[in-house]
N, C-alpha and C positions, 0 to 999 in steps of 0.2 A: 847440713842441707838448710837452703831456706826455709820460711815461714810465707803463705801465700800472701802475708803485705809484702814479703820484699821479694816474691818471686818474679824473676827477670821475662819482659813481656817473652822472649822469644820459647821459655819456656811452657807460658800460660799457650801459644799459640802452637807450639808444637805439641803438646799435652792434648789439648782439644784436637786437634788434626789426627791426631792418632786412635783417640775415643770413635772420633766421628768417622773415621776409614774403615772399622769393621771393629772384629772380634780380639781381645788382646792376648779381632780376627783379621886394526887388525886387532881382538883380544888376546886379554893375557889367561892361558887358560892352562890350568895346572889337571890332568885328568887322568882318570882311572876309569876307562870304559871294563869292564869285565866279562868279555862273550860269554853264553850261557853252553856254548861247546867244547870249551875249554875250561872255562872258570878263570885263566888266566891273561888269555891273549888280549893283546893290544888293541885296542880302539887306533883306525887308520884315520890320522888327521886328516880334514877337509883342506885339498889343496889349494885351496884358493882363498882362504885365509891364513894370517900367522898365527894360527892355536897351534901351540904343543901339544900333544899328546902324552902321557908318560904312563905306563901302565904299572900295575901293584897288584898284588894278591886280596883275594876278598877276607873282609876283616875274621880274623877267629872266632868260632863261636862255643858259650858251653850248654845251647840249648840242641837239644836235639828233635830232628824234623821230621814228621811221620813221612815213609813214602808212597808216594803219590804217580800214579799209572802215567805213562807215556802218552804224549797225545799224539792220534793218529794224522795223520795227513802230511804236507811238507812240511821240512826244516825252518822256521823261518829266517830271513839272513839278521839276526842279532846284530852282525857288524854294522849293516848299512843302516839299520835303525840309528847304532848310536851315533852315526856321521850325522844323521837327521839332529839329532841333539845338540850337536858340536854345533851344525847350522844353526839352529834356533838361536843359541848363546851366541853366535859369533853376530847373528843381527841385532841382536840386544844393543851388545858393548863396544866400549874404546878400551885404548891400551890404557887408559885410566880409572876406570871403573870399577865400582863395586860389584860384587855378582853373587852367584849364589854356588851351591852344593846342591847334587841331582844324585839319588840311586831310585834304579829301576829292579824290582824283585821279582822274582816266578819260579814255583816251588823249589824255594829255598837255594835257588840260584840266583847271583848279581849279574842282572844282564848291561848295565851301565853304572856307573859309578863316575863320578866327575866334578872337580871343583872349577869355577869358572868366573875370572873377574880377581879382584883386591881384597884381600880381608882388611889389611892396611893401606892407606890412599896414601901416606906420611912416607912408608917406608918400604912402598910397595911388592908388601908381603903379600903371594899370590894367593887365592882362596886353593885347600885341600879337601879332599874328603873325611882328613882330622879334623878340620876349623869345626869351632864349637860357636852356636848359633844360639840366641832366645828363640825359643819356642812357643811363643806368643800364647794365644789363647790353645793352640793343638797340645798344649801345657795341661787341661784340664783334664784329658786324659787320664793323668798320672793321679787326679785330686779322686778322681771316679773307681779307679783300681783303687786305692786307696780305703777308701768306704769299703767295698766290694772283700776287701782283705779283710778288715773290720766284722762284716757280717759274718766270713766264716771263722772266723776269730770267734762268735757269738757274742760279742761287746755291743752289737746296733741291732738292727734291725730297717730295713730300708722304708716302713712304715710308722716307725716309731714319729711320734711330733720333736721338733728340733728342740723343743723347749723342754723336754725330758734330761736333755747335755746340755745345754745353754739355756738357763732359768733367764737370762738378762732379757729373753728375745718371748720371754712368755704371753707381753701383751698382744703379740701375733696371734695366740691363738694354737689349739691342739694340732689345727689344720695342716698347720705347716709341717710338713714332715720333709725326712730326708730324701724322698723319693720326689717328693715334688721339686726340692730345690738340684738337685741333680738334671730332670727333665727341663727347666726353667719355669715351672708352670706356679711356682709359690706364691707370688705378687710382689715378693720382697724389694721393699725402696728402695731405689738407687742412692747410694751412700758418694756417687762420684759427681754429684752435680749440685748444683742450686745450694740452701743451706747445709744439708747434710754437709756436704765437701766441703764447706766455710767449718764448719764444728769442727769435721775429724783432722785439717791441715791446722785450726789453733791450736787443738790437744797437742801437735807433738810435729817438729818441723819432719819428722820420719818416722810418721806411724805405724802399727803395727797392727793384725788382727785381736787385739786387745781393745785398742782405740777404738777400732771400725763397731768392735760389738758394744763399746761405751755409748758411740755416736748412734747405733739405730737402736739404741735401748732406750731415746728420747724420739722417735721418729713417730708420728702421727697414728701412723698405721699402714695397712699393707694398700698397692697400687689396685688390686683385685682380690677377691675371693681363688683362693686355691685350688689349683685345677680346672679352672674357665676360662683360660686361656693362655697360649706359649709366649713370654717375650723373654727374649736373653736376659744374662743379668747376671755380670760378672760379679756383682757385691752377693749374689746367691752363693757363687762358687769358693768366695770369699770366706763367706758363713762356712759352708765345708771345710775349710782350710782351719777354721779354728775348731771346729768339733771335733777334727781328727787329729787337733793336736790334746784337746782336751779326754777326750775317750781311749787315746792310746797314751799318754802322760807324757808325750815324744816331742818333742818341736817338729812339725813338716818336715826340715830338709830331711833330717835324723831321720824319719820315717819311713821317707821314699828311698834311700838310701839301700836302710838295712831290708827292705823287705822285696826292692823290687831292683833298684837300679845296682845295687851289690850281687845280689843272686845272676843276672843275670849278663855278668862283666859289664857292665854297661860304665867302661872306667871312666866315662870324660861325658858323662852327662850328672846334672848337679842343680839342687833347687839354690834359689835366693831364700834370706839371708845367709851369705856366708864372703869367703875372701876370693875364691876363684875366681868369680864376674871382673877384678880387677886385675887380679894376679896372675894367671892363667893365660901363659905367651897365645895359644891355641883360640882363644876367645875370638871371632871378627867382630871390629867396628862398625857400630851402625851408623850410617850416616842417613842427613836426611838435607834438603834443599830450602833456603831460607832466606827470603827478600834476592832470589837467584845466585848465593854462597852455599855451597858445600860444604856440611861441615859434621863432624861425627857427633852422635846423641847416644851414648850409653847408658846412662841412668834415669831414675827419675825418683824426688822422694817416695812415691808410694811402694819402691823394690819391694820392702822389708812387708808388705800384706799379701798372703802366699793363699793359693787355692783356685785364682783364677787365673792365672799365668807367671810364674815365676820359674819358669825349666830351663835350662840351655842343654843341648845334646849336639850329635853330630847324624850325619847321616848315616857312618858305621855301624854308631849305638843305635841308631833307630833300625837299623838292619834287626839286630837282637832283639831290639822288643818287638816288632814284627813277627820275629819268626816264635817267642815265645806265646801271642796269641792265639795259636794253633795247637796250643798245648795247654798241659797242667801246671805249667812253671809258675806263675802269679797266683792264680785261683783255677778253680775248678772250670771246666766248659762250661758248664749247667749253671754255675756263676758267673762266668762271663756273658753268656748267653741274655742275660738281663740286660746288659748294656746295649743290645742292637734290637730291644723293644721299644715304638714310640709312646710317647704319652696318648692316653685316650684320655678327653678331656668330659668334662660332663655333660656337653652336647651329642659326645659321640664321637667327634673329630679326631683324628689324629692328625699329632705336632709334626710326624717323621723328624724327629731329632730323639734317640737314646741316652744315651748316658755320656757326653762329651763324645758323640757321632751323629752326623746327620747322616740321614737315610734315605739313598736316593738311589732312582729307577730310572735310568734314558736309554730307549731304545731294547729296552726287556734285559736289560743288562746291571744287578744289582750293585751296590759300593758301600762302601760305609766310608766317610771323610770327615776332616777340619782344615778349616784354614785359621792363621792368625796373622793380627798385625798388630806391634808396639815398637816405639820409638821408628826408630827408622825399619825394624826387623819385620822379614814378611814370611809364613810358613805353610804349606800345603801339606796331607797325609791324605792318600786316598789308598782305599783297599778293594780288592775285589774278589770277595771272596768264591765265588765259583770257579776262576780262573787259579786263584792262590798268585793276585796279581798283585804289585803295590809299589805306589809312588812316592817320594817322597824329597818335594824341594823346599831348603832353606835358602833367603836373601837375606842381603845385609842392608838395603836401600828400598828406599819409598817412593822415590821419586822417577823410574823407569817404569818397564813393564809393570802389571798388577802379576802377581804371584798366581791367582786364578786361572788367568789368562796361560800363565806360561805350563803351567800343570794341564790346563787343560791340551793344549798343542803338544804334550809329551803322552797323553794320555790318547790321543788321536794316531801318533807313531805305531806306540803298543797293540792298540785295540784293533788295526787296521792293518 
């Protein structure tokens, strides 16, 4: 990898486009709708476009799912929902385009499932419900359960000051604890911009959460006092990322691996660094739009600094961890249950953002979500849990719809 003197503008300009986009937040369509009255049957393509339809079996699972009461009233028509879907994608796309991966859940049945658009633009390999996606910042997720394991493990404490594991980061202060930097509310510097960024891309043209902790173990001090107020702050989750390599003696990927993405079949979901990202036929290409050329952006030197988003999965695998939230498979409920607390700030305020979930209320209808955006890739996860509803779209492109947008319009289907 390069060194930021010799990094080529278009990635200095697609690097910042992607910071500053969010969180790291006829078509060709390949699809598995899954009625939720069969579990099997075929999604009927929308006649009036060329999408194919092809239907498949809902992915296996080895978690198993409490059962959950029938609801009273009519059937709803599942089918013509997911035709509403096939619409959506098909006003997206061309028969050239990238696209994304959509399943829709409700208790522990796949009401849609569907790959839609190109994973390859080169070799126009259609997007599956296998295509393995970055999971951009909805990646922190896995940094969060992670900790969360740790605590019942009794190795943390989500109180403890971060400088307890990482002495490097002690000029912070006791304040800083793991709880805060979880919530975003610690103050911690931003490590991706201004000189910090200049420091951590000299140390090493492919730094690592080694570097990252070198570089803010020279930083000034923190942005705010802890816990007086919420701003994101991926170099926070970052911090996470190496606590929990240092506290559990594991490297990340190793960790998330054995403890959550192995237990739980989740065979084609897998953190950075490692060889998959390149190796791995299944991977989509992310592309992104560039002085008006097309053109794929899979990497970027920072892969190798893991905690704030380094995941790829597929929509399958995220079936299974979906459904193991409902359970004891990861942690405990009473453990998990920490996660969809917001921060109470020392005004009083709440952040409504948990534990790598935002917590959100429209229309008296509770959710817990993320979205993320890196390189070209864009990621939705919304849940609902009163309903035991859940969405969840991967794209491969930056430069159509907003990923927001289009979750939202699938979420309008559902709800309505």
């Amino acid at each position: 990898m390069v060194s930021q003197g010799r990094t080529p503008a278009i990635l200095i300009v697609l690097f910042l486009s992607a910071c500053a986009s969010g969180p790291r937040d006829a078509p060709t369509v390949a699809s598995s709708a899954t009625s939720a009255a069969s579990e099997v049957a075929t999604t009927a393509a929308n006649p009036s476009t060329p999408a194919a339809a092809t239907a498949s079996a809902a992915p296996s699972t080895t978690v198993s799912v409490p059962p959950t009461s029938t609801p009273s009233g009519p059937t709803p028509d599942w089918s013509g929902k997911s035709r509403q879907v096939d619409e959506l994608f098909a006003s997206y796309l061309t028969d050239r385009s990238p696209g994304a991966a959509v399943i829709v859940i409700q208790d522990g049945r796949i009401l849609h499932q569907a790959g839609y658009g190109l994973a390859d633009l080169a070799k126009g390999t259609p997007i599956t419900p296998s295509q393995i996606f970055h999971l951009a910042s909805v990646g922190k997720q896995f940094t969060a359960l992670a900790v969360l394991i740790l605590v019942e493990q009794g190795k943390l404490g989500l109180d403890d000051p971060v400088e307890k594991f990482l002495p490097e980061l002690s000029h912070f202060g006791n304040q800083v604890t793991i709880r805060t930097l979880l919530h975003h509310t610690s103050g911690m510097p931003d490590a991706y911009s201004g000189d910090l960024y200049k420091a951590l891309i000299e140390r090493s043209s492919r730094p690592t959460n080694a570097d990252l902790l070198a570089v803010l173990s020279t930083a000034d001090g923190l942005l705010f006092g802890p816990g007086f107020q919420f701003e994101y702050s991926n170099t926070g989750y970052d911090v996470l990322g190496a606590l929990i390599e240092r506290v559990s003696g594991e490297p990340y990927p190793g960790f998330l691996d054995q403890n959550i993405f192995g237990p739980l079949g989740m065979k084609n979901t897998f953190s950075l660094p490692g060889p998959r990202q390149k190796d791995d036929p299944l991977v989509a290409h992310s592309y992104v739009k560039y002085q008006g050329v097309i053109q794929p952006y899979d990497t970027y030197p920072l892969d190798d600094i893991v905690g704030s988003g380094t995941v790829y999965s597929t929509v399958e695998d995220m079936f299974l961890y979906d459904q193991a939230l409902y359970t004891d498979a990861i942690v405990r409920q009473s453990t998990l249950a920490q996660a969809f607390q917001p921060a109470v700030l020392y005004d009083g305020t709440k952040s409504q953002y948990g534990f790598a979930w935002e917590l959100k209320t429209e229309g008296g209808e509770r959710s817990f979500a993320h979205s993320g955006k890196w390189l070209g890739y864009q990621s939705y996860y919304e849940r609902f849990p009163d309903r035991k509803l859940s969405i969840v779209v991967l794209m491969n492109w930056n430069y159509g719809p907003d990923v927001a947008d289009v979750e939202s319009a699938i979420r309008d289907i559902y709800l309505h």
